[in-house]
N, CA, C and O of each residue as an XYZ file, in Angstrom:
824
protein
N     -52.796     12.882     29.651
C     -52.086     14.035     30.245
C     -50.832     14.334     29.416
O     -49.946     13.545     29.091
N     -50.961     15.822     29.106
C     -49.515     16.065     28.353
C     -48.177     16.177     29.053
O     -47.975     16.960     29.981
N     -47.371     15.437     28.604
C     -46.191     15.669     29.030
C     -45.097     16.677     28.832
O     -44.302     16.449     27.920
N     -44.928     17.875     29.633
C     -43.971     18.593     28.826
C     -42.493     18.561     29.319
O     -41.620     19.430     29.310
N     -42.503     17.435     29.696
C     -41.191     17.570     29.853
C     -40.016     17.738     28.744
O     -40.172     16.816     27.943
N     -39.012     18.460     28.406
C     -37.894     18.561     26.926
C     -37.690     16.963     26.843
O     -37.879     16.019     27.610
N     -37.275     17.109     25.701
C     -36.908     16.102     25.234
C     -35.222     16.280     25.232
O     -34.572     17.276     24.913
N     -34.760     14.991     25.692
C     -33.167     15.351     26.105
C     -32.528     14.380     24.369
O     -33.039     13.435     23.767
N     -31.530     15.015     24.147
C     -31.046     15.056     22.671
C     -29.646     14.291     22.894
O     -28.860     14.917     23.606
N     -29.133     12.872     22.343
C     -27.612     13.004     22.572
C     -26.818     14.047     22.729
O     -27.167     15.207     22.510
N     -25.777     13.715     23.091
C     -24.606     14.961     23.092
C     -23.580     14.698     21.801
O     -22.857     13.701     21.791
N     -23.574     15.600     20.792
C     -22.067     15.852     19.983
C     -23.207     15.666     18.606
O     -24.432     15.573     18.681
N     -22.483     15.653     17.569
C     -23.044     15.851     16.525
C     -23.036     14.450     15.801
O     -21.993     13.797     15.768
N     -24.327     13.939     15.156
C     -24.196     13.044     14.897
C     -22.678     12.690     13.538
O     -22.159     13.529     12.802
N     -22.418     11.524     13.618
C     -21.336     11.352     11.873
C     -22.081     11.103     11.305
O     -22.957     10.342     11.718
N     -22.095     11.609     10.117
C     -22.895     11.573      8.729
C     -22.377     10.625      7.887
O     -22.953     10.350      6.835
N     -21.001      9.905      8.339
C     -20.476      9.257      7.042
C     -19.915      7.980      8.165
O     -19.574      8.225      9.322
N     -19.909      6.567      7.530
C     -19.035      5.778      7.869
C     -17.500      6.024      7.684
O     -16.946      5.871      6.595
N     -16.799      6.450      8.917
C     -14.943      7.468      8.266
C     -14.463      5.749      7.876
O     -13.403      5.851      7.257
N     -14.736      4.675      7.970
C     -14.026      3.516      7.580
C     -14.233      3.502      6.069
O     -13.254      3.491      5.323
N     -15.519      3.503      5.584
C     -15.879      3.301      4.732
C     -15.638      4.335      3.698
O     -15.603      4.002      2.514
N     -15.460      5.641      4.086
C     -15.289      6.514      3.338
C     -12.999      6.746      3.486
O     -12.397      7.647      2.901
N     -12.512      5.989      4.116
C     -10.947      6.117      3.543
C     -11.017      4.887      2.475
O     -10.245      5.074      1.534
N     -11.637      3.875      2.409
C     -11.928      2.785      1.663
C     -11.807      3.358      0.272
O     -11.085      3.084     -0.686
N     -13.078      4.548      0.555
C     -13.097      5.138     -1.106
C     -12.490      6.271     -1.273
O     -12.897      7.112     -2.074
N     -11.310      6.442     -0.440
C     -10.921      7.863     -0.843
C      -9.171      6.865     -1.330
O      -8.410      7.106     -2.266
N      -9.084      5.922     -0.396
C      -7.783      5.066     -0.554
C      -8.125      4.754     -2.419
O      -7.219      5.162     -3.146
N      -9.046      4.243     -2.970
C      -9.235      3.831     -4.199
C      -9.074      4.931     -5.084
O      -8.719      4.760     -6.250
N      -9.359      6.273     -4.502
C      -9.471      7.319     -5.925
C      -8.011      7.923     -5.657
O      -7.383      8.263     -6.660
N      -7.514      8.062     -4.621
C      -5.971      8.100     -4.371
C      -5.256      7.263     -5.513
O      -4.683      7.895     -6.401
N      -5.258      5.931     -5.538
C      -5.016      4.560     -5.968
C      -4.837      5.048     -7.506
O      -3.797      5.237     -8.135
N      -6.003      5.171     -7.849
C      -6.360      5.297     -9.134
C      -6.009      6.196    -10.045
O      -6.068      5.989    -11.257
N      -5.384      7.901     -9.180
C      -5.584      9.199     -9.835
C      -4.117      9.304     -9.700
O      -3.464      9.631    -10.691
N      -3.495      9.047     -8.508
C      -2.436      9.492     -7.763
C      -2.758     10.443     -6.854
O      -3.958     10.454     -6.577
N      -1.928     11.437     -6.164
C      -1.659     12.063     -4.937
C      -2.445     13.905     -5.721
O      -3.334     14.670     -5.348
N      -1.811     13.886     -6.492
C      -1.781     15.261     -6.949
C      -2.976     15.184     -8.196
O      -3.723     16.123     -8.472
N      -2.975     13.860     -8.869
C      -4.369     13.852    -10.029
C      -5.927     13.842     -9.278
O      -6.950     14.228     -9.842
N      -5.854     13.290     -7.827
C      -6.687     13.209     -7.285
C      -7.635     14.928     -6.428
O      -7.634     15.327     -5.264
N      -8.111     15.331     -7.333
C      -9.149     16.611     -6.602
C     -10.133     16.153     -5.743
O     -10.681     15.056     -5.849
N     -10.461     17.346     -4.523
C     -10.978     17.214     -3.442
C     -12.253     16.892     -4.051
O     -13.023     16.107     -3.497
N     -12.563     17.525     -5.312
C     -14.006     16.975     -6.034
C     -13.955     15.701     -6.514
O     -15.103     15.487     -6.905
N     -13.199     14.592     -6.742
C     -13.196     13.855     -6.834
C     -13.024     12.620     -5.779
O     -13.081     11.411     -6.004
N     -12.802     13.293     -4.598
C     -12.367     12.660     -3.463
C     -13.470     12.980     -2.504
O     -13.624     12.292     -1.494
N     -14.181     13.915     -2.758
C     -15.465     13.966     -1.788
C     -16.839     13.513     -2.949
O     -17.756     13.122     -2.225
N     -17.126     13.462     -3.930
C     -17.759     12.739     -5.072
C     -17.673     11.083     -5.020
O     -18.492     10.288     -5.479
N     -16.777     10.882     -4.518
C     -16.601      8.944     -3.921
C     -16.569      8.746     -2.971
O     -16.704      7.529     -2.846
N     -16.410      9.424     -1.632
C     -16.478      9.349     -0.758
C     -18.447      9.870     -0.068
O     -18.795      9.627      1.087
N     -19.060     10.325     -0.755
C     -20.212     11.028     -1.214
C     -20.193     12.183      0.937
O     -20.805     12.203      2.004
N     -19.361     12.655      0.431
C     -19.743     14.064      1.470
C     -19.099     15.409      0.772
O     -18.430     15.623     -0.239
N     -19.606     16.144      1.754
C     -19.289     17.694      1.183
C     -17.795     18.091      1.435
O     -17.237     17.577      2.404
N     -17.342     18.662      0.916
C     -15.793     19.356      1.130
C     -15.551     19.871      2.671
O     -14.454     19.958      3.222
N     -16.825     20.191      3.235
C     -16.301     20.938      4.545
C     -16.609     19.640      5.668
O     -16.109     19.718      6.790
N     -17.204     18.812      5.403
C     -17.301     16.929      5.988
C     -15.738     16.937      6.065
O     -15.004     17.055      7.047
N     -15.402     16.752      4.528
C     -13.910     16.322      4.487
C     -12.800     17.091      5.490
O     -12.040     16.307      6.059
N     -12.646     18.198      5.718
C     -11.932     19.047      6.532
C     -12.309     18.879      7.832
O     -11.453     18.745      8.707
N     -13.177     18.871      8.013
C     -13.495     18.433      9.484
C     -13.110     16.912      9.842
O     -12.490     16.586     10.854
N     -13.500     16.176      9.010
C     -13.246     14.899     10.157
C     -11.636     14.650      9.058
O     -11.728     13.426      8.969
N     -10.618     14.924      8.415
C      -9.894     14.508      8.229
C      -8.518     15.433      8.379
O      -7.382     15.029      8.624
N      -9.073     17.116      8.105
C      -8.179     17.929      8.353
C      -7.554     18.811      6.955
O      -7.527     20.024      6.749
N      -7.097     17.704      6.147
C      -6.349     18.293      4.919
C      -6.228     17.260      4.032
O      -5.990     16.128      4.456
N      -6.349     17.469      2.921
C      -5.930     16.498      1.602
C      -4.824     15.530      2.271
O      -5.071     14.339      2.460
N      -3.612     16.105      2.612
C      -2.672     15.609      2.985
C      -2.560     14.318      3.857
O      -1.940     13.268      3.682
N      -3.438     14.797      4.935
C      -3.305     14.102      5.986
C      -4.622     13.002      5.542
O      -4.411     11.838      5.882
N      -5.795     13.233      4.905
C      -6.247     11.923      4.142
C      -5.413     10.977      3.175
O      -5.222      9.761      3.193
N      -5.082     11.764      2.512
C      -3.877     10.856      1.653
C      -2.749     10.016      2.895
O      -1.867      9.384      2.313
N      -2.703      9.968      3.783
C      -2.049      9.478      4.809
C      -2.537      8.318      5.384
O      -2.010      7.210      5.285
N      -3.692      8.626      6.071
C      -4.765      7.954      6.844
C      -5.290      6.782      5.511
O      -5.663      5.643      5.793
N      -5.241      7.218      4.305
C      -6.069      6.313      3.023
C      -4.624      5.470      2.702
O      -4.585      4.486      1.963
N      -3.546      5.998      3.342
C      -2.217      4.984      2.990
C      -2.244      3.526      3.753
O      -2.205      2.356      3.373
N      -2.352      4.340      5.301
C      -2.673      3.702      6.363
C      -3.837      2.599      6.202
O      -3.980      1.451      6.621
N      -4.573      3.435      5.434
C      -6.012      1.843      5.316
C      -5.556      0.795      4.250
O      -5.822     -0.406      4.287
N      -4.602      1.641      2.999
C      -4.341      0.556      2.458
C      -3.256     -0.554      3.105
O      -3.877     -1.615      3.038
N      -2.294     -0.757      3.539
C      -0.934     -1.267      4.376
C      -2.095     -2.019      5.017
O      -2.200     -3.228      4.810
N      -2.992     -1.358      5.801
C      -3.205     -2.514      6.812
C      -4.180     -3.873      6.145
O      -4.307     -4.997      6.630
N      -4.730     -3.369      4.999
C      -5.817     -4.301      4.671
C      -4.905     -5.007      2.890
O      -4.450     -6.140      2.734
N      -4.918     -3.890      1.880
C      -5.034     -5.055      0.702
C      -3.152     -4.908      1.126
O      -2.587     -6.000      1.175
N      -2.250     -3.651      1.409
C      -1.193     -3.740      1.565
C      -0.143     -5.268      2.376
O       0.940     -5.741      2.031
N      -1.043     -5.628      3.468
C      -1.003     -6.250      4.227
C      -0.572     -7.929      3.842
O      -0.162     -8.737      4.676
N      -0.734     -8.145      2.697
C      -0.474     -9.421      2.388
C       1.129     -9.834      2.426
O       1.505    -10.908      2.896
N       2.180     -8.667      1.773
C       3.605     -8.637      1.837
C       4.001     -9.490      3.370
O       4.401    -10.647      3.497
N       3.679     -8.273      4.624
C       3.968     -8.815      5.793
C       3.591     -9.801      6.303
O       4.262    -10.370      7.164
N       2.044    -10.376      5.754
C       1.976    -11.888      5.867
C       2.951    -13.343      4.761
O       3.326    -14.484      5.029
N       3.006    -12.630      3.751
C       4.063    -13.973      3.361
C       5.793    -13.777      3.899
O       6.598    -14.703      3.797
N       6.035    -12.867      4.281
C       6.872    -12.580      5.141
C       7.557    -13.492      6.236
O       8.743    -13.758      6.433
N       6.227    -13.934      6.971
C       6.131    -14.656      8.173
C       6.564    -16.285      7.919
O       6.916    -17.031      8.833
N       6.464    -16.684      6.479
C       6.916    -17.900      6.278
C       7.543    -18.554      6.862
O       7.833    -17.765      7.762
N       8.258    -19.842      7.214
C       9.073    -20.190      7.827
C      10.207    -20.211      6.927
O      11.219    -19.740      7.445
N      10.344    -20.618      5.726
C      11.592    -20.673      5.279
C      11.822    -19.341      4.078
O      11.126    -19.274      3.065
N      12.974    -18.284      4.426
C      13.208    -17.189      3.790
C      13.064    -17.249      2.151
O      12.426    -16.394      1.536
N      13.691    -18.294      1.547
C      13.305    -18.151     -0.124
C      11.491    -18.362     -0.002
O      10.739    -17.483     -0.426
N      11.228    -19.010      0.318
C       9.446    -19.421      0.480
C       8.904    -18.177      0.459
O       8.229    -17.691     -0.448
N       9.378    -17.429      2.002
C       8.419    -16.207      1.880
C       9.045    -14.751      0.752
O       8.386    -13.728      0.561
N      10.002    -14.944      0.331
C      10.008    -13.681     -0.934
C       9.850    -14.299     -2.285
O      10.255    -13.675     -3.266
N       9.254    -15.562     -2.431
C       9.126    -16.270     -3.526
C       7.368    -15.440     -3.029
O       6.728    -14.727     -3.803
N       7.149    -15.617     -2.314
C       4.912    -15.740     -2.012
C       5.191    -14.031     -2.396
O       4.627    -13.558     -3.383
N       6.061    -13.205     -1.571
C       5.910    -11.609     -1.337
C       5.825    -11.458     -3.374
O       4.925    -10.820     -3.920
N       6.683    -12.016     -3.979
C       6.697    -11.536     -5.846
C       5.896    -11.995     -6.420
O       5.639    -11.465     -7.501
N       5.022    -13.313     -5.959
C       4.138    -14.572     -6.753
C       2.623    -13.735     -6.393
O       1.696    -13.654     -7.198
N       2.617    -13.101     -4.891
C       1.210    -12.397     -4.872
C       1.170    -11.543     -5.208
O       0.081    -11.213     -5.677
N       2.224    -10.596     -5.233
C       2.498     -9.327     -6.063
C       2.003     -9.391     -7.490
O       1.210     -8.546     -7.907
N       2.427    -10.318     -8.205
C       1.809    -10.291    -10.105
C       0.783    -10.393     -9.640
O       0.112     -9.486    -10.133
N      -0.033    -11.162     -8.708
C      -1.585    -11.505     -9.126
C      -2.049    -10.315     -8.178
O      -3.150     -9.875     -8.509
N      -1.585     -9.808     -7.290
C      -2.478     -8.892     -6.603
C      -2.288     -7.604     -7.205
O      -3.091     -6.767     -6.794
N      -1.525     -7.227     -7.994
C      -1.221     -5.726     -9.134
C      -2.238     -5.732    -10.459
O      -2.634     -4.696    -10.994
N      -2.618     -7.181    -10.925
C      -3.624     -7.379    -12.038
C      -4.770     -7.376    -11.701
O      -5.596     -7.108    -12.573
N      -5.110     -7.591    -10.703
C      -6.912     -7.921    -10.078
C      -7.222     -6.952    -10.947
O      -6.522     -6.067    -11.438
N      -8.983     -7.369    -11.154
C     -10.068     -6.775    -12.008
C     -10.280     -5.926    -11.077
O      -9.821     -4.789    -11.192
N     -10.694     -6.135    -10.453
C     -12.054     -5.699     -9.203
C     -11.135     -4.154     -8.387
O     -11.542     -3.314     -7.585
N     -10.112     -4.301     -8.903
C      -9.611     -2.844     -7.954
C      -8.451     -2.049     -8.798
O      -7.888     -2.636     -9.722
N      -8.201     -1.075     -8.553
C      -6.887     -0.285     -9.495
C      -5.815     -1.162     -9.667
O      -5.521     -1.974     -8.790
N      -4.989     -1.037    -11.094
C      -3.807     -1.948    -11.040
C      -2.430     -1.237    -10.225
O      -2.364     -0.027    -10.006
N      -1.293     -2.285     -9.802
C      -0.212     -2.099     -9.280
C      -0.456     -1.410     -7.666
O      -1.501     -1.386     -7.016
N       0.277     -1.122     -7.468
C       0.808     -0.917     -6.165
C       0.391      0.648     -5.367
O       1.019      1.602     -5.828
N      -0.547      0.958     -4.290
C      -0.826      2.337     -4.068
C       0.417      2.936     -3.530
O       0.645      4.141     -3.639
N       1.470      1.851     -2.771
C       2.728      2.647     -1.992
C       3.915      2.536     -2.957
O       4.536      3.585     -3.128
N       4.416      1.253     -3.734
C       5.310      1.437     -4.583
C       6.107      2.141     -5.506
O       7.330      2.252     -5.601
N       4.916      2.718     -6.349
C       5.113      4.163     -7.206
C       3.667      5.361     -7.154
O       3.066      5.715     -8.169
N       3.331      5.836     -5.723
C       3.056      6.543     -5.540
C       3.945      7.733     -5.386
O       5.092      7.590     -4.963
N       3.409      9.032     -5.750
C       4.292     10.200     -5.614
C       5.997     10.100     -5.633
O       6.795     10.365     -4.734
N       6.203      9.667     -6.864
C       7.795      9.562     -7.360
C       8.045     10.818     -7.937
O       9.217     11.155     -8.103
N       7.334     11.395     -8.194
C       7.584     13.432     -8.630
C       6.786     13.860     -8.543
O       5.760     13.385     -9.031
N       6.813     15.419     -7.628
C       5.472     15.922     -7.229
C       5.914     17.377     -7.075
O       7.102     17.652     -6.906
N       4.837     18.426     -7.140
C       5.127     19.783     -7.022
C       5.977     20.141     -5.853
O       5.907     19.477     -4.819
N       6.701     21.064     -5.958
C       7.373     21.462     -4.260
C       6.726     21.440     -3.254
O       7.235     20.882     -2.282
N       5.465     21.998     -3.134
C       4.569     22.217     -1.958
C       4.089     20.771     -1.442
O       3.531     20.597     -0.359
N       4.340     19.916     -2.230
C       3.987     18.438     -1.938
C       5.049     17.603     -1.606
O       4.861     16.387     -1.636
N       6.507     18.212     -1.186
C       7.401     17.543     -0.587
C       7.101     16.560      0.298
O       7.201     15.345      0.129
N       6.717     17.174      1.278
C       6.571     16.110      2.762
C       5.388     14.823      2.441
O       5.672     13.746      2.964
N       4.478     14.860      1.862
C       3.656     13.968      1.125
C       4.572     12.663      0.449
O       4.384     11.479      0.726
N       5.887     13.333     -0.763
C       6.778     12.668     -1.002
C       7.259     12.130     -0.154
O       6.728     11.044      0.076
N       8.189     12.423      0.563
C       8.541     12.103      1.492
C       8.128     10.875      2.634
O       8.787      9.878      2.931
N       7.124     11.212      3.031
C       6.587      9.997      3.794
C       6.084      8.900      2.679
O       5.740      7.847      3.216
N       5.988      8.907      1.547
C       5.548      7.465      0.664
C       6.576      6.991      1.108
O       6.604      5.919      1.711
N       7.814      7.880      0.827
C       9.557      7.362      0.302
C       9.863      6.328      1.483
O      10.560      5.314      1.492
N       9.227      6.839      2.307
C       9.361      6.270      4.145
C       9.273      5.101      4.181
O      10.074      4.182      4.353
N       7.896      5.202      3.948
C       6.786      3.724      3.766
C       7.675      2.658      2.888
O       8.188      1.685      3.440
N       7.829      2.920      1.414
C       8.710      2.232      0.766
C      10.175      2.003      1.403
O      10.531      0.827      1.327
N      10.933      2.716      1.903
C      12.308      1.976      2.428
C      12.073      1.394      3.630
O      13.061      0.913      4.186
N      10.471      1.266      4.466
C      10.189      0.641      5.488
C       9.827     -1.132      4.519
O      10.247     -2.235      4.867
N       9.244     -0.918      3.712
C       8.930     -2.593      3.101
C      10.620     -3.233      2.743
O      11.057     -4.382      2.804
N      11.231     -2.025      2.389
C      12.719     -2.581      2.160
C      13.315     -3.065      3.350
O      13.864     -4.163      3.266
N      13.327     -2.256      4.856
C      14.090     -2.775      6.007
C      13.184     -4.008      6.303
O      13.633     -4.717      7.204
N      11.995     -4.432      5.744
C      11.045     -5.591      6.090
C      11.824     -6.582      6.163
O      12.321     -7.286      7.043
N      11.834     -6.434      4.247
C      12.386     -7.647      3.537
C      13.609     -7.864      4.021
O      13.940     -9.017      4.299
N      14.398     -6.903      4.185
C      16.180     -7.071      4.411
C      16.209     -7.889      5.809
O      17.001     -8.792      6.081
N      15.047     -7.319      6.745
C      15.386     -8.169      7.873
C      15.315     -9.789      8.064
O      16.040    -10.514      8.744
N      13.832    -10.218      6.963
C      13.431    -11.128      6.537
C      14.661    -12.315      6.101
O      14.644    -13.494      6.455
N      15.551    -11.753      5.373
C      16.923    -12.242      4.481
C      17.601    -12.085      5.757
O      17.334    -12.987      6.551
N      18.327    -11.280      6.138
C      18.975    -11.214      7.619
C      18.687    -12.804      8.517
O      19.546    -13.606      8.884
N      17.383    -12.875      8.667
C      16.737    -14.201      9.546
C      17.037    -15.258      8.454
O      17.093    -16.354      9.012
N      17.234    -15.361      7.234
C      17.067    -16.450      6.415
C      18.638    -16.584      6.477
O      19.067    -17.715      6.250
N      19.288    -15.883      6.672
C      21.000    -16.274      6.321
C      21.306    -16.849      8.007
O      21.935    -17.900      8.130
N      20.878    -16.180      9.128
C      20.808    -16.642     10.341
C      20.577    -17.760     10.627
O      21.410    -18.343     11.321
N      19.291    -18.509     10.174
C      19.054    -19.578     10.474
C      19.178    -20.613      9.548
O      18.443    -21.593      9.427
N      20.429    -20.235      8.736
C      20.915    -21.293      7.541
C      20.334    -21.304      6.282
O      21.069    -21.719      5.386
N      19.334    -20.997      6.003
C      18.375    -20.978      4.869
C      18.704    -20.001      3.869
O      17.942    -19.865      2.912
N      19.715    -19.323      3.967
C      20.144    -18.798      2.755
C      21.699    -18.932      3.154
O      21.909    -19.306      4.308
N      22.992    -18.628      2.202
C      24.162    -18.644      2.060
C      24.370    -17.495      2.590
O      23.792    -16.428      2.381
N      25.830    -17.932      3.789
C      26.313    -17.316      4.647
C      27.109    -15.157      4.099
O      27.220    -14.055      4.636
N      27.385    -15.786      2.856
C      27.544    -14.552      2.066
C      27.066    -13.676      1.629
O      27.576    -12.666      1.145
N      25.622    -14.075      1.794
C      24.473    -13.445      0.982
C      24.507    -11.552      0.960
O      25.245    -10.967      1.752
N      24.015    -11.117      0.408
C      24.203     -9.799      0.270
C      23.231     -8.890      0.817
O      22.849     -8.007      0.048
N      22.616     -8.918      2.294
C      20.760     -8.867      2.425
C      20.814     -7.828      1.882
O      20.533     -7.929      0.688
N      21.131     -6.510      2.313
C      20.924     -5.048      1.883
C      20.528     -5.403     -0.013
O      19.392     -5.339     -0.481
N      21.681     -5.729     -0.743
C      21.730     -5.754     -2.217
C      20.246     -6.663     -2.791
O      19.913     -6.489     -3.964
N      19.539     -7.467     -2.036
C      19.152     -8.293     -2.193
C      17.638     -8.079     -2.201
O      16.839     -8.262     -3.119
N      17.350     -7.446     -0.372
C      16.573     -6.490     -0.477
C      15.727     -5.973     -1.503
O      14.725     -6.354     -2.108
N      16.803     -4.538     -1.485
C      16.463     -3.674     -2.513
C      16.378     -4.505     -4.259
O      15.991     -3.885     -5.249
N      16.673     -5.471     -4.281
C      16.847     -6.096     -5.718
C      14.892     -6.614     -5.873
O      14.010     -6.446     -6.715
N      15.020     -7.373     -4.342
C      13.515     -7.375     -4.438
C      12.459     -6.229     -4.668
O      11.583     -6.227     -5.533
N      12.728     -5.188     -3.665
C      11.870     -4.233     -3.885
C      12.067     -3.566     -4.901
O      11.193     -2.716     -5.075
N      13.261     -3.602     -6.045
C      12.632     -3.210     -7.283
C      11.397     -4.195     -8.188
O      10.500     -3.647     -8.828
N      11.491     -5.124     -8.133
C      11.046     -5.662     -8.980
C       9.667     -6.112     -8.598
O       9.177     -6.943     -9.363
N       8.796     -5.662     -7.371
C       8.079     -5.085     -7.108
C       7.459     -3.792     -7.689
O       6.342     -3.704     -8.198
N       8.666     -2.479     -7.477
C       8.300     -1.460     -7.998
C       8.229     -1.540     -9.551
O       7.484     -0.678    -10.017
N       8.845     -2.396    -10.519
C       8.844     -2.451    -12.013
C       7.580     -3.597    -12.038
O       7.069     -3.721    -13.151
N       7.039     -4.408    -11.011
C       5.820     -4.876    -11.384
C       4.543     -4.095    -11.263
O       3.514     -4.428    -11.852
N       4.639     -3.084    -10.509
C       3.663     -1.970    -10.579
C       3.176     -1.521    -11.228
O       1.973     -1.472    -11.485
N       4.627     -0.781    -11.935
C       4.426      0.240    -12.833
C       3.881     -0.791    -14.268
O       2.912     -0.367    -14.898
N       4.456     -1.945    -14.663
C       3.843     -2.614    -15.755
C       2.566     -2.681    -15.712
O       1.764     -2.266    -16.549
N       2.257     -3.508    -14.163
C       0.561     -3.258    -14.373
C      -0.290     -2.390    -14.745
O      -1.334     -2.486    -15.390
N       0.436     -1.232    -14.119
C      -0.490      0.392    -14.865
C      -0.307      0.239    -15.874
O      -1.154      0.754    -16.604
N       0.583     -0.352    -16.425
C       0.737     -0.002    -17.796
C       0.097     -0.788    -18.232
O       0.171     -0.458    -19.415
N      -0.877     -2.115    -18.204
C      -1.530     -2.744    -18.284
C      -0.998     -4.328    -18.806
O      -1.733     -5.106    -19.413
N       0.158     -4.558    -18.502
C       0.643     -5.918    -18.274
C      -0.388     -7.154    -17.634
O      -1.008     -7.069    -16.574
N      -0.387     -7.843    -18.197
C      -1.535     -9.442    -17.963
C      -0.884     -9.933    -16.432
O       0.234     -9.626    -16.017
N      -1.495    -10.442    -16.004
C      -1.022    -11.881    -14.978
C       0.015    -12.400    -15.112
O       0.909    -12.417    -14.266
N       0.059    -13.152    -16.747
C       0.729    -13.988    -16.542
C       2.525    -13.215    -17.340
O       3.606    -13.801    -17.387
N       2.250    -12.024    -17.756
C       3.376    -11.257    -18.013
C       4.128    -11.557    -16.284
O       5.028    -12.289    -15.870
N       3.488    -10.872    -15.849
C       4.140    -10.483    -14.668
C       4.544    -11.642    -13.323
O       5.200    -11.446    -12.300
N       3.944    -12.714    -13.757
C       3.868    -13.927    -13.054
C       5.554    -14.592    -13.882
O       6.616    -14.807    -13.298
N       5.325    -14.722    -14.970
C       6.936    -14.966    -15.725
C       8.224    -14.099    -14.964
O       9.361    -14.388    -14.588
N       7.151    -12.562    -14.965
C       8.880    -11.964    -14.591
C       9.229    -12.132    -12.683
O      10.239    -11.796    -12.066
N       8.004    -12.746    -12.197
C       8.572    -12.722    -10.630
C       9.069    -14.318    -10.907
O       9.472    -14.919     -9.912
N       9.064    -14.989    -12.107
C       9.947    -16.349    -11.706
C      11.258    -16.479    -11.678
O      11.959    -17.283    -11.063
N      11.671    -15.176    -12.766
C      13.110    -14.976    -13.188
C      13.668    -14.430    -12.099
O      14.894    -14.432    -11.985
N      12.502    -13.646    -10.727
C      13.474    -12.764     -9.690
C      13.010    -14.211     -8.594
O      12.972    -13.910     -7.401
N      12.901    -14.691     -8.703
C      12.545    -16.121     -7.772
C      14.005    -17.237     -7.960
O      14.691    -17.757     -7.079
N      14.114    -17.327     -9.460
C      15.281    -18.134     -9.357
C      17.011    -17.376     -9.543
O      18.086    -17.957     -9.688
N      16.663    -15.677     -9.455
C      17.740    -15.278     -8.990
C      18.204    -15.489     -7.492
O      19.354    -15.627     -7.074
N      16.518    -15.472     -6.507
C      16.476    -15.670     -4.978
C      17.139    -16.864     -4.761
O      17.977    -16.786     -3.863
N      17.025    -18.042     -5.345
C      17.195    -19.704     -5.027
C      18.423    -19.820     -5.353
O      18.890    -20.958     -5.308
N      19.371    -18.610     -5.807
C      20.886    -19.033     -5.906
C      21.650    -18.870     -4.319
O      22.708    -19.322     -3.883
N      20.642    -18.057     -3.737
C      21.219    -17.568     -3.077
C      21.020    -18.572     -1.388
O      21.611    -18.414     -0.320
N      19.989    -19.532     -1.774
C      20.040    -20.768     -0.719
C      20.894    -21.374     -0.440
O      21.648    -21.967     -1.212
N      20.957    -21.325      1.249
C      22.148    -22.732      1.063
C      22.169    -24.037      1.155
O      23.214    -24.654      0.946
């Protein structure tokens, strides 16, 4: 006996794309191109959907470049705020510069840093883009400063210490390990120069 009853269909449209999997690869061609080198053809070509996929489930270049910031911080970004957690303050900004050389050289993924020296000059219309990297970056700075703050608190660094100056002394040399790596600096280049900002840190123990 035939059945005619309809056939009842989910509701909503299926996703065509894993959206995890596809900021994964839009975070990498970001990574790789920058903010402004990176075209929507190149960003929907690795991500493998169509341009009007992209607008729909993300909205705007912009606001992917956001969301692909967001995936990086939480996953390869994410290591900073774990050596962070150390118990003793020189320990953890000795691990934050020591994983930094080796995690800016890896083979297997773009060199240096996606938030460090991302969008440091960009067309006018790309202000606010600027802008929120700039965010992100003086947010790893209030990290660290607070980090030093707790290390002079609980004795582990000298009562004089300078956190603000100190800070930011770190997060340059972060941002100048970045940019070397792009520039294609080795491991162990960059492993030398976080020892020299390691035993500037250890003066500052008490």
């Amino acid at each position: 006996m035939k059945n005619n009853a309809p056939t009842l269909r989910p509701r909503g449209r299926p996703r065509a794309f894993d959206r995890d999997e596809a900021l994964a690869k839009a975070a990498d061609t970001f990574w790789r191109l920058g903010y402004e080198g990176a075209s929507i053809a190149d960003l929907t070509a690795a991500m493998g959907i169509t341009p009007q996929s992209l607008y729909a489930a993300f909205a705007s270049k912009a606001d992917l470049y956001r969301e692909a910031l967001e995936w990086y911080q939480a996953t390869v970004g994410a290591s900073t705020a774990a050596a962070l957690e150390e118990g003793d303050a020189v320990v953890a900004l000795t691990r934050v510069l020591r994983d930094s050389a080796r995690d800016f050289t890896r083979r297997d993924r773009p060199h240096g840093c996606m938030v460090s020296t991302a969008v440091l000059t960009c067309a006018t219309e790309n202000d606010p883009v600027a802008r929120h990297v700039a965010g992100l970056r003086t947010a790893t700075i209030n990290l660290i400063r607070a980090r030093i703050e707790r290390g002079i608190s609980e004795g582990q660094l000298k009562g004089e210490t300078n956190a603000a100056s100190l800070a930011r002394f770190v997060g340059a040399m972060i941002q100048g390990m970045s940019v070397q790596a792009q520039d294609g600096a080795p491991t162990e280049a960059l492993s030398a120069l976080a020892d020299h900002a390691v035993a500037e840190i250890e003066r500052h123990r008490a």
